[in-house]
N, C-alpha and C positions, 0 to 999 in steps of 0.2 A: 430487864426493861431498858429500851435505850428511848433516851428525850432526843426527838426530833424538833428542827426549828424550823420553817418556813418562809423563808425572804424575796422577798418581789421587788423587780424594776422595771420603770417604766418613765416613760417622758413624758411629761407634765407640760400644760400648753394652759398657761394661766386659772390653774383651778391649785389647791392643798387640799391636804386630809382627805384622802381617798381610803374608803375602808367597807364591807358589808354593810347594803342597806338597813339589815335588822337582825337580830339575835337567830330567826329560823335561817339563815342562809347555808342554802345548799355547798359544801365544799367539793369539787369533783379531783380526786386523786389518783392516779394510778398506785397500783400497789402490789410492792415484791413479797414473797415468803421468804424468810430469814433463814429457813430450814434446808429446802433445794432452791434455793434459787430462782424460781418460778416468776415470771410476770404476770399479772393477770391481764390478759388483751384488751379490756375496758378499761374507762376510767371508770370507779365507785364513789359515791356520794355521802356522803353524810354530816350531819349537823348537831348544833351543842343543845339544843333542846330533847333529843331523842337518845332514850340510850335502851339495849340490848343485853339480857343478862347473858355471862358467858358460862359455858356450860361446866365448866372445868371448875370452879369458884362458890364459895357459899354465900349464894347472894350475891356476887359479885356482878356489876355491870359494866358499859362500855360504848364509845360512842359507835364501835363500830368492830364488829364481830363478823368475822370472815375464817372460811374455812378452804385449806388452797384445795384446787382441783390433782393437784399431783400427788404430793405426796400426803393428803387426807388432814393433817396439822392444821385445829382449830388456833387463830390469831388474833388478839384485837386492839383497837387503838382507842384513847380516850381524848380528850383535849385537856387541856390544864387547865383545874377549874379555877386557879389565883391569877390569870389574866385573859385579860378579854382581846381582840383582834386588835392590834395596832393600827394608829394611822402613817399612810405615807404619804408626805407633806412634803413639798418644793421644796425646802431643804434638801430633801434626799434626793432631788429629779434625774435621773439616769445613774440612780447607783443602787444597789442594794440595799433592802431597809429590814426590820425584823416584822412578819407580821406576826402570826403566831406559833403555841408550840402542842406536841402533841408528844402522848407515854405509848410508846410500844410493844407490845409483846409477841414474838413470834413473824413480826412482816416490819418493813420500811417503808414510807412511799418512796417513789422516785419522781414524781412527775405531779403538777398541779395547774388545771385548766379554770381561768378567771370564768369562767360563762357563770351569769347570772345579775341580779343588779345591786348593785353597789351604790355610795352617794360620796361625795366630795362637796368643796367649796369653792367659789371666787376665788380668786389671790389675791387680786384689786377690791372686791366688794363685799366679798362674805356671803354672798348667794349659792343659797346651797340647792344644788342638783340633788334630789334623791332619788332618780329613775336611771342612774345610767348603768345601759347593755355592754356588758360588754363581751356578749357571746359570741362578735364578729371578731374581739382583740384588739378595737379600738373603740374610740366616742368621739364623735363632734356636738358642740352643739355653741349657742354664740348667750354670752352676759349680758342682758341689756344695760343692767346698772352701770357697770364698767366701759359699753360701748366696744368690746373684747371677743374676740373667738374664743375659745376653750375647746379642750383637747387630751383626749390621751390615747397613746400608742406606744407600741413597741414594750410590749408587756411582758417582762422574763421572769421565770423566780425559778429556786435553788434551796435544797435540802440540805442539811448540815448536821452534825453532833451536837444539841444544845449543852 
C-alpha cells in the first residue's frame, strides 16, 4: 500500500481557507496502474461518502475501485479516514500546501483537476463564499464588506510519498 499526498497551489486574491464545499465533493483524478504502467485517458472521480467493496478482500471496501483496461489488475484507493481535506489559507498563497491523503493499492494518481465548488473566506472580512467554480481554473468575484476583488487563479497541485 503506498500513502499518497495531494498538495495544491494557487494564488490567492484576498480570500483564505479555500477547501471543498462539502463532505460529498467530487475529486476528479487521473489514475496510473502500478502494475504496467498504464494511464487511464480520463480523469475518474470519487468521493469520501461512497465506497465500493473490492473484490479481492473479505468485506473489504474502498473509495475507489478500479480495474486497469491492460493488464486486467483490480486496484483501489481509499481516502484517510483520520483527516479530513485541509484548508489552503493565504499563508500559503503561491506555494504548496497539503490538502489531502489517500491509501493505495495497485495504481497512483498522477494528476488532479479542481472542477467543482469549493468555498473560501475574506481575508479582510471573513465572508465566506460557498459557491465557488472552479471548473474554468479560476474565480472572480468582489467582498462587499471589505469593499475588495477576490480571486483565485493559477491553480497547481502535485503527488508525493506521504
Amino acid at each position: 500500500m503506498v500513502r499518497l499526498l495531494l498538495s495544491i497551489k494557487a494564488d490567492l486574491e484576498n480570500v483564505t481557507d479555500l477547501v471543498p464545499a462539502s463532505e460529498s465533493f467530487e475529486y476528479f483524478f487521473k489514475v496510473k496502474c502500478t502494475s504496467c504502467n498504464e494511464e487511464h485517458p480520463k480523469f475518474v472521480s470519487l468521493n469520501r461518502l461512497e465506497e465500493t467493496e473490492v473484490s479481492s478482500g473479505k468485506g473489504n471496501t474502498a473509495h475507489f475501485v478500479w480495474r486497469c483496461g491492460l493488464c486486467k489488475r483490480e486496484s483501489s484507493a481509499k481516502f484517510d479516514p483520520r483527516s479530513a481535506p485541509q484548508t489552503y489559507s493565504a499563508d500559503a498563497n503561491g506555494q504548496f500546501a497539503p490538502l489531502l491523503t489517500v491509501d493505495c493499492r495497485g495504481l497512483e494518481f498522477v494528476g488532479f483537476d479542481p472542477r467543482g465548488i469549493w468555498k473560501c473566506a475574506g481575508a479582510e472580512s471573513g465572508t465566506v463564499f460557498s459557491e465557488v467554480d472552479l471548473e474554468e481554473g479560476e474565480w472572480v468575484d468582489y467582498d462587499e464588506k471589505a469593499a475588495l476583488p477576490v480571486g483565485i487563479c493559477n491553480i497547481e497541485s502535485q503527488w508525493t510519498r506521504a
